[in-house]
N, C-alpha and C positions, 0 to 999 in steps of 0.2 A: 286135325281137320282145319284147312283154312276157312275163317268166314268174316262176316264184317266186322270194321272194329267198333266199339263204342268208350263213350265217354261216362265213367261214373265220378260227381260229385266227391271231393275227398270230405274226408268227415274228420275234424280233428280230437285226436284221443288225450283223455289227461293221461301227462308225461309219468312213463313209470318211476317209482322212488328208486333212486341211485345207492346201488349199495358199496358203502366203502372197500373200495379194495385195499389191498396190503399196504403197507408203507412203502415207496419208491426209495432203496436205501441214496444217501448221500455219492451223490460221484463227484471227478475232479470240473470244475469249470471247463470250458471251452479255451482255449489258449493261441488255438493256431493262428489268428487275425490277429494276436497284441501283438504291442510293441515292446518290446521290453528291454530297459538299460543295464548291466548287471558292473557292479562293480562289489563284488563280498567283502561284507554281509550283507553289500547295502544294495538294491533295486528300485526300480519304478516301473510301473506297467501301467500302462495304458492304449485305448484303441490309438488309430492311425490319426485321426482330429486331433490329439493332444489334449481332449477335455480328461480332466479325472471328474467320472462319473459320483461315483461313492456305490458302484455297482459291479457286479464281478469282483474281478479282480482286482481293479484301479487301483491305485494309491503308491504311496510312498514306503518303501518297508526297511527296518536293517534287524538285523538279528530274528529274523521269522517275526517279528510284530509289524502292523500295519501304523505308522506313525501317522501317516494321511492318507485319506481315501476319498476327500473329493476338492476339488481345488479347478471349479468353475472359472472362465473369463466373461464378462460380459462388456461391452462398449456400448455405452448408451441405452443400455435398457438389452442389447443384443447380444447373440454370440456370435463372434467372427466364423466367417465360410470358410470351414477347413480347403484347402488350397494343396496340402503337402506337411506328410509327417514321414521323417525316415533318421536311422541311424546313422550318427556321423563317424560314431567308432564304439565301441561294445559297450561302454557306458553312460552314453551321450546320445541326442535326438534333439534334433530340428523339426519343431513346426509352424507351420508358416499360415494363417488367413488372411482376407479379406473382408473390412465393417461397411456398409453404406453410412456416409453421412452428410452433414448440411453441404460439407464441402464440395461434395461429388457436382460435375460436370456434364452431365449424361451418363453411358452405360459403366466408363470405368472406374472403379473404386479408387481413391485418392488416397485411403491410410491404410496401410498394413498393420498386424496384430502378430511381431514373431516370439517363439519361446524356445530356448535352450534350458536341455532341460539334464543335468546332471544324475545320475543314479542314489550319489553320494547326498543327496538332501537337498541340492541350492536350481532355483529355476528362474530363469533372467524373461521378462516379460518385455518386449522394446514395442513400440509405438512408432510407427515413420509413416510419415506424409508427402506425400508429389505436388498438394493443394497449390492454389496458387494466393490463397488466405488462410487466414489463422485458422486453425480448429479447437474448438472450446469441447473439450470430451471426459464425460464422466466414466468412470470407470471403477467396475466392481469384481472384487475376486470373492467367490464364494468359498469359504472353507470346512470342512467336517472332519470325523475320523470314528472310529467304534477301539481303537489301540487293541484291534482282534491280533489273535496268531495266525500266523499265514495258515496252517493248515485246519483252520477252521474258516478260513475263508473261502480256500479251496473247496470246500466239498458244500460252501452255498449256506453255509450256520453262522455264519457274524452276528455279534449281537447289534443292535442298534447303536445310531451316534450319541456319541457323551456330549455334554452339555459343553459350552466353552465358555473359557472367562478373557477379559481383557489382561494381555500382558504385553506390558513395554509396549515396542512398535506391532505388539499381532496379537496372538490369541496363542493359551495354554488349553489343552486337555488334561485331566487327571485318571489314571484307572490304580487299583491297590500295586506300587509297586514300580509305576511309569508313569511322565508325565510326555507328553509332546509338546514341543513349542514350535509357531511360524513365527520367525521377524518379518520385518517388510521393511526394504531401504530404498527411497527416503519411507521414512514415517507415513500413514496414511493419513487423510485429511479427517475420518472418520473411525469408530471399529464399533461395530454392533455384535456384542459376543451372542445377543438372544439369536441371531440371522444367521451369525458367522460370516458376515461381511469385511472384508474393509474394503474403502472407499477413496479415492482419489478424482479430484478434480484436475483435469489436465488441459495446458494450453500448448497446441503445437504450430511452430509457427511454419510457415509457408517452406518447402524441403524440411523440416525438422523432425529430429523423432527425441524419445522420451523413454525410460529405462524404472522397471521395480523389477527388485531385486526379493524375494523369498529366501527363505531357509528354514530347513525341515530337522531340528533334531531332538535327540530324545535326552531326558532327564530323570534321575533317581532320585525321586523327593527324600531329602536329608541326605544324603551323600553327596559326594563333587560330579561332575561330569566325568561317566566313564572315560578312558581311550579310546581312541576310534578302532574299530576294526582292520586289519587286514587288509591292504585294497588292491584290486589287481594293477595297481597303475605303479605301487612300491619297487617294481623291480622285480619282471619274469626270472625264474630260474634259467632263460638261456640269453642268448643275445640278438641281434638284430638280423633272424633269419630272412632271407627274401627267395621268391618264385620267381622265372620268368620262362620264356618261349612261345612257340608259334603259335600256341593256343593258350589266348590273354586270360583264361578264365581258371586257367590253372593257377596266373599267380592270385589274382584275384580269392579264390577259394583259400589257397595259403594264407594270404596275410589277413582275410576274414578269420581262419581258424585260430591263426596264431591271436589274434585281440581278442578272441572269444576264451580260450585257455586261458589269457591273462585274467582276464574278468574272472572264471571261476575259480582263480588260487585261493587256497583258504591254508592258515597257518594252522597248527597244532596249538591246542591249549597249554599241554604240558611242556611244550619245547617248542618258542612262536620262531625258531629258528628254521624248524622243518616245514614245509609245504607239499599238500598234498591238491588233489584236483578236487573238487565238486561234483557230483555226479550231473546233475543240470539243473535249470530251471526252469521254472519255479518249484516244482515238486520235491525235488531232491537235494536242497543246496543247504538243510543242516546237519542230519547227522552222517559220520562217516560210511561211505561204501566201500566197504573193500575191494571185489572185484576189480569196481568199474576204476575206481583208484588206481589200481595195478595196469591195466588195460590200459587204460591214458597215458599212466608213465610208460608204459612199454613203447607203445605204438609212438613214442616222440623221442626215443634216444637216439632219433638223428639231430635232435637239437640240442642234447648233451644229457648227462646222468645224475643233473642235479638233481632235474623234479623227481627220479627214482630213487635216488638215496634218500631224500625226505620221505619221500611215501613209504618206503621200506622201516623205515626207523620209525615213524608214527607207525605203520603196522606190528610191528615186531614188539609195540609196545601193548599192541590186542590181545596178545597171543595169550591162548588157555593156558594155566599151570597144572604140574601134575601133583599127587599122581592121578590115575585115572585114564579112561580110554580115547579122553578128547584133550589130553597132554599136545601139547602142540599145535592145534587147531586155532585159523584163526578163524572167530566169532564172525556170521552174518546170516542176515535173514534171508528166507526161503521166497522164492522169483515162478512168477509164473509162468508154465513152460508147457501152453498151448493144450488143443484138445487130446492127445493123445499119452502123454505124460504126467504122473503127479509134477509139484512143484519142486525145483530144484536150489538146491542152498549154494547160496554165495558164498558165504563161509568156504566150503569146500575147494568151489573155485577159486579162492583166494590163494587157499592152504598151498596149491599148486602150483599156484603161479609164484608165489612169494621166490624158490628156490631158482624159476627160469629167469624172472625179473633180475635179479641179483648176478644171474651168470649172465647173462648179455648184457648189462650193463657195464659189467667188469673186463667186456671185450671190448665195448664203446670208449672206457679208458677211467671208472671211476678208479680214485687213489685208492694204494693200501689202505692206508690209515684208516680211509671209510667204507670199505668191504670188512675186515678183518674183524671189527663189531658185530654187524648181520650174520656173520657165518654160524654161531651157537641156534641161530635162532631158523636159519636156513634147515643144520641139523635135525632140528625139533621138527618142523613141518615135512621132513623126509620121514623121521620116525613115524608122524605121524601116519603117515601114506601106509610106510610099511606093517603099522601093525591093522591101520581099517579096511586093508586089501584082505578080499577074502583068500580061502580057498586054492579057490581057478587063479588068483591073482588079479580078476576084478575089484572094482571100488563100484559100489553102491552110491548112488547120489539123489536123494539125502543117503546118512550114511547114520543108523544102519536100515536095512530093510526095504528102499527103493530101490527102483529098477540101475541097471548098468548101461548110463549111458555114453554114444560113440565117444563123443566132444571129454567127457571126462577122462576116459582111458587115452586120451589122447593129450589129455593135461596131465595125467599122471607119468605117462611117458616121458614129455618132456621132460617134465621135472627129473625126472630120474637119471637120464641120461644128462642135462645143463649140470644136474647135481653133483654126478660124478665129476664132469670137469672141475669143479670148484672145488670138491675135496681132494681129488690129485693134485690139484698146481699147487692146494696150500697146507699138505702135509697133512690132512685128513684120512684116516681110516675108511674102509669102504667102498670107493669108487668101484672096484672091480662087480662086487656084489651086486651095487647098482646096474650096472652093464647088462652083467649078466639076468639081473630081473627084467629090465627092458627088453632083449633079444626073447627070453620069452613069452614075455606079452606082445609081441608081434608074431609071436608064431602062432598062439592060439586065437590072438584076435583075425587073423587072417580067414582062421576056419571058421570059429564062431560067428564073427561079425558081417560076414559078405552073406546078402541072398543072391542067389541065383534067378533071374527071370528073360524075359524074349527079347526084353531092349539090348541085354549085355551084365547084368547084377547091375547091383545100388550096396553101399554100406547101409546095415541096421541104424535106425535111428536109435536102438536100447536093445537091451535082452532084458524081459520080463526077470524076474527074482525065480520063476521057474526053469530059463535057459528060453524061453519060445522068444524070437526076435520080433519087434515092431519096426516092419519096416518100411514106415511113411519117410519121405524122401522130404529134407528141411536142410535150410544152409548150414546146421549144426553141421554137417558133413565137411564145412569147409575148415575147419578145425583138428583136419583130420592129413591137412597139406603145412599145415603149420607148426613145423616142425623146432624150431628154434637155431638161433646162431649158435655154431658149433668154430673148431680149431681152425688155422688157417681160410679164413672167408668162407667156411662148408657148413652146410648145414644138418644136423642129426638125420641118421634115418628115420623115415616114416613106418607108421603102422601096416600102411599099404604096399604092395609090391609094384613093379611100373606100370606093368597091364592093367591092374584095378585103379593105379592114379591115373591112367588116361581116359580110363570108364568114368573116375570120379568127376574129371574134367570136362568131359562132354557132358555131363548132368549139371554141372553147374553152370554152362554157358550155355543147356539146350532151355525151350520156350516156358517151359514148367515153372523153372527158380529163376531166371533171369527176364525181368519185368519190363526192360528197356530201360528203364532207370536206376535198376542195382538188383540184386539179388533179392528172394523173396525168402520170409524164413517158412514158408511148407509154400509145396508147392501146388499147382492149381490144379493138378489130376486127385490129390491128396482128399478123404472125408476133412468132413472141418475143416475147410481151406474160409478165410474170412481174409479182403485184402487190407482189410482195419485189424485183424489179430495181430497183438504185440506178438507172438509167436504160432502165430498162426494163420499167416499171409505178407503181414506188412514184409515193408522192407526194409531191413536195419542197414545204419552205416559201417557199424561195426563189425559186423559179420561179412560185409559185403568187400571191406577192408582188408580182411584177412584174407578171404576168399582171392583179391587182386594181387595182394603179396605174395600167397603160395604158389598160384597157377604162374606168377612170373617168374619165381623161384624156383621150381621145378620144371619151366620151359613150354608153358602152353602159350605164350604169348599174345594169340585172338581170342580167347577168354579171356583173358586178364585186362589187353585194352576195348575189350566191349565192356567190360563190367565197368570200369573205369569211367571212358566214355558215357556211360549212362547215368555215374553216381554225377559228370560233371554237367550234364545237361539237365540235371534235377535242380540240381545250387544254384544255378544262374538262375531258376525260377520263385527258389526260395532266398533272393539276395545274397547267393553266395553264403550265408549262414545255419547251414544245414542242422536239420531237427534230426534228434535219435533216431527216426523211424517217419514212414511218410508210405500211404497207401500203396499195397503191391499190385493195384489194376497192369493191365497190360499197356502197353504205352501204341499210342495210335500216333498218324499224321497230324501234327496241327495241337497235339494235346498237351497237357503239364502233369504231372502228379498229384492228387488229390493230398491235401496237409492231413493228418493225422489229431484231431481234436485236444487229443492228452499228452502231447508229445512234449518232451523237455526241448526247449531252444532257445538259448545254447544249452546243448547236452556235450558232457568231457569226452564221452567214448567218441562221438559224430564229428566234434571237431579234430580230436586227436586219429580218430581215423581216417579224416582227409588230409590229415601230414604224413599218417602211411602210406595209404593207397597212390600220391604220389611221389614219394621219395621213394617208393617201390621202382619207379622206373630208373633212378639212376642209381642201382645197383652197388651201392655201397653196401662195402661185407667187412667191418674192421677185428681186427687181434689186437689189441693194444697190447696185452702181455705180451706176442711173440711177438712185436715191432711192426708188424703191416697194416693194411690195408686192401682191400681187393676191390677194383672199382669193377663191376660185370653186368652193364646194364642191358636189356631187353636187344635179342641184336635188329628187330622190326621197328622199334621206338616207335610204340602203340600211339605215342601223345607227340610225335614230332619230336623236333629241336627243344630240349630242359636244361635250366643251367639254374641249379641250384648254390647261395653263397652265405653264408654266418651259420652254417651248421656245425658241429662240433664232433671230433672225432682225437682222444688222447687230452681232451679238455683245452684245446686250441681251436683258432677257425679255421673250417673246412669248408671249401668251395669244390664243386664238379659240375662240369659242364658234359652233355650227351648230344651228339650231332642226331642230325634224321636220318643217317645208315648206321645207328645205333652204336655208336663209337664215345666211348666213356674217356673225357682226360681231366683229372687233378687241374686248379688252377691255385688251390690254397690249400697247405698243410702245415703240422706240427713236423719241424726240427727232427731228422730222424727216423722217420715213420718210412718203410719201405714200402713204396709202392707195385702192386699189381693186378693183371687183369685176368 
């Protein structure tokens, strides 16, 4: 019943008691807005201002400890107007403000405040003035630090700042174990360790500027100064790869990825000869990943087979001994793998790749001398296969007693069949056995693994441990076109037959999984579709990577350059320096890709899969053993005119250039090497 309305008086109630809820467990900080410099072990993060807070994440780090974590400017009592903060190369960051002071003329600022700011510990603070008088300017740097470990800083538990004492030209922290030291050049006029100040009185004269000089490193009370770490700046495993063509953003992306890969090299403890990748950061950049290690090297043996053969040889040094049923396996922790699967072990995916890694790389051109080591241990990871395949000839992932999933049998495949090649050419027992196990795991996975429904079938995401298939539709499917470099430029058979690869192909380039910015991992018809799920909407580089390489490999060529396309109109939004993973929204007019909160960046897989995803169009297929080469690039040329030059094929430089009617020609090779198309 409508009727009149009225006004009652509110009457305030005492507020009911708040009852405790649960504890919020710890998560990772927020990451997608920093800046971050990476040069391993050594980093700095901070927002785009350039202040280190001494909150979040800020500070100075090498070896997972936080050396410094706050490191204030002030001018005159002020902080300078952040103005511009950005990266000037993977280790390194320019920021620039503006101070008001006596000098000022009306509206515009007379002195600038810039910082260069290195990863590796050192930050150069310069002072310049336009005045047309002197400026007399105090100046105070504030310093702190808690000498946390990075991953208690991540999840927001730092303990509070340590006290400081006056040392030399700066200030020392102590914690049980570490000390930190700042210098400061010149010397400061001041140092207040109760504040953690120092202090400088400055005079700049009319155009003049003025330079303090920091430096961040750490100390082992009673011992000498470690050696320094590692750094990516020592010398990439490959040489002076370059991009170019019609579309400037391709090379741009390249030579972002390649500085990015450099920053995360990290040597081997027991052999600092070897180098493996980083998985990213912040998150992931100490202890070893296997996988993603393998992944990285894979996806860049157009830049040579050195970072593989390190990674190979640091892994092969993981590997389980026997006896025992996990004889062969290489060690890794269990990955979360969205809502509809338990978690699934890297380990495993490791164990599998280790044998594919090894044979394409040895087609790329690594020496005997350094294959013919790895092979005992290739071996071993085949054994392993064979003896934790069940039954049917599935593998379980985890293993034993999870579900069978697509992407594994599709690892295991390869393996089996790169495997074979590598025990025939080198005198190995076997191969044939292999063959023959792979032909029939393509026969039963054919039957087993394809649903049938109205669109045309989808591959099973898994078969249940009972045989009943889950079949939510996720890029895991793209793993399943990704077959490996085989004899002569050819690539192994696939699991699928052509009919169901051209089904698979239209699901991967229809609206579902493909986001307009790269592939989604489930798709958005899918339960539990979230477009912030690490496996369960976002959209990984990696995957999305493979996804451009097979569909161009097996000849879909408008799937392959939309997906492309879309991973390259994301990077120009995220400066070319693309993160793991970044929101699967649908992509509108006018829009960008939402960043993904927890996202490694630089992450190894994201930048190593944007040197696949485009060295994918210039269709280099090398046999180093049988002496060629096949150059067979996209005959559409999805990306235009590409001319790729310092890559490496037979461990010489390799150049190819691809016109825009998709015509591949050599412009640089190794002595020898037979070319063809």
């Amino acid at each position: 019943m409508q009727g009149t309305a009225t006004h009652t008086p509110s009457v305030p109630r005492p507020a009911a008691p708040q009852r405790p809820g649960p504890a919020r467990p710890p998560g990772p900080q927020p990451v997608h807005a920093a800046l971050i410099c990476v040069a391993l072990p050594a980093l700095a993060i901070s927002g785009e201002q350039g202040q280190l807070t001494g909150q979040g994440l800020d500070g100075f780090y090498r070896n997972g400890r936080r050396l410094l974590a706050r490191c204030l400017i002030r001018v005159d009592g002020v902080e300078p107007v952040p103005l511009q903060g950005r990266l000037t190369d993977a280790g390194r960051a320019r920021f620039v403000g503006a101070v008001r002071t006596a000098v000022d003329e009306g509206p515009d600022p007379a002195v600038t405040v810039e910082r260069l700011r290195d990863a590796e510990g050192v930050e150069r603070i310069t002072l310049r003035s336009a005045a047309g008088r002197e400026a007399r300017l105090g100046v105070e740097v504030s310093l702190g630090t808690d000498l946390a470990e990075l991953g208690a800083v991540a999840t927001g538990a730092a303990a509070p700042e340590l006290p400081a004492a006056v040392h030399a030209s700066g200030l020392r922290w102590s914690a049980p174990g570490l000390d930190a030291v700042v210098t400061a050049d010149p010397a400061p006029d001041d140092a207040l360790a109760s504040a953690g100040l120092l202090c400088w009185e400055i005079r700049l004269p009319p155009g003049g500027t003025r330079s303090i000089e920091l430096r961040v490193r750490p100390e082992t009370p009673g011992r000498p100064l470690p050696a320094p770490g590692p750094s990516a700046r020592g010398g990439a495993p490959w040489g002076d790869a370059q991009a170019e063509g019609d579309d400037a953003r391709a090379a741009a992306l390249f030579a972002t990825s390649l500085d990015d890969l450099r920053a995360l090299l990290v040597r081997d403890r027991q052999i600092p000869g070897d180098v493996h990748l980083a998985a990213g950061v912040p998150w992931r950049c100490g202890r070893l990943a296997p996988a993603e290690a393998l992944w990285a090297a894979r996806m860049t043996l157009p830049l040579g087979a050195r970072l593989a053969a390190g990674t190979l040889r640091t892994l092969a040094r993981t590997q389980l001994p026997g006896p025992g049923p996990d004889r062969g396996r290489i060690p890794g922790a269990l990955r979360h793998a969205g809502a509809h699967l338990p978690p699934g072990c890297t380990g495993v995916e490791a164990t599998l790749l280790f044998p594919a890694v090894l044979a394409e790389a040895w087609r790329w051109g690594l020496p005997g001398q350094e294959l013919e080591p790895l092979l005992p241990a290739a071996e071993r990871c085949l054994a392993w296969l064979r003896a934790a395949a069940d039954e049917g000839g599935y593998l379980a992932d985890p293993h034993p007693g999870g579900p069978y999933r697509c992407e594994v049998q599709a690892h295991a495949h390869r393996a089996a069949l790169l495997g074979a090649d590598l025990l025939e050419a080198h005198g190995r027992p076997g191969a044939q056995e292999w063959r023959d196990w792979a032909a029939d795991l393509r026969r039963r996975f054919r039957d087993d693994f394809w649903v049938e429904d109205r669109g045309g079938g989808r591959p099973a995401a898994a078969l249940a441990p009972d045989g009943r298939p889950v079949p939510h539709l996720g890029c895991a499917a793209a793993h399943l076109l990704d077959t490996g470099l085989s004899a002569a430029g050819a690539f192994a058979p696939g699991l699928l037959d052509r009919v169901r690869t051209e089904q698979l192909a239209r699901l991967l380039g229809g609206p579902p999984l493909d986001s307009g910015w790269g592939l989604r991992s489930l798709g958005t018809k899918e339960p539990g579709h979230n477009p912030f799920g690490h496996r369960g909407g976002a959209v990984r580089v990696h995957e999305t990577a493979v996804a451009v390489a097979g569909l161009a490999a097996a000849g879909f060529e408008r799937e392959a350059g939309a997906l492309a396309r879309g991973v390259l109109d994301a990077a120009e939004t995220f400066g070319h320096r693309l993160p793991e993973m970044y929101a699967g929204e649908q992509r509108t007019a006018g829009g960008a890709p939402l960043p993904h909160p927890a996202a490694c960046r630089p992450a190894a897989v994201a930048a190593a899969g944007a040197v696949q995803l485009l060295t994918a169009f210039a269709g280099v297929r090398p046999d180093v053993p049988a002496g060629g080469v096949t150059v067979r690039p996209p005959s559409s040329a999805p990306l235009g005119a590409l001319r790729f030059t310092g890559l490496s094929v037979a461990g010489r430089p390799f150049a190819v250039r691809v016109s825009r009617l998709g015509l591949g020609m050599v412009e640089e090779a190794a002595d020898g090497l037979q070319l063809g198309v």
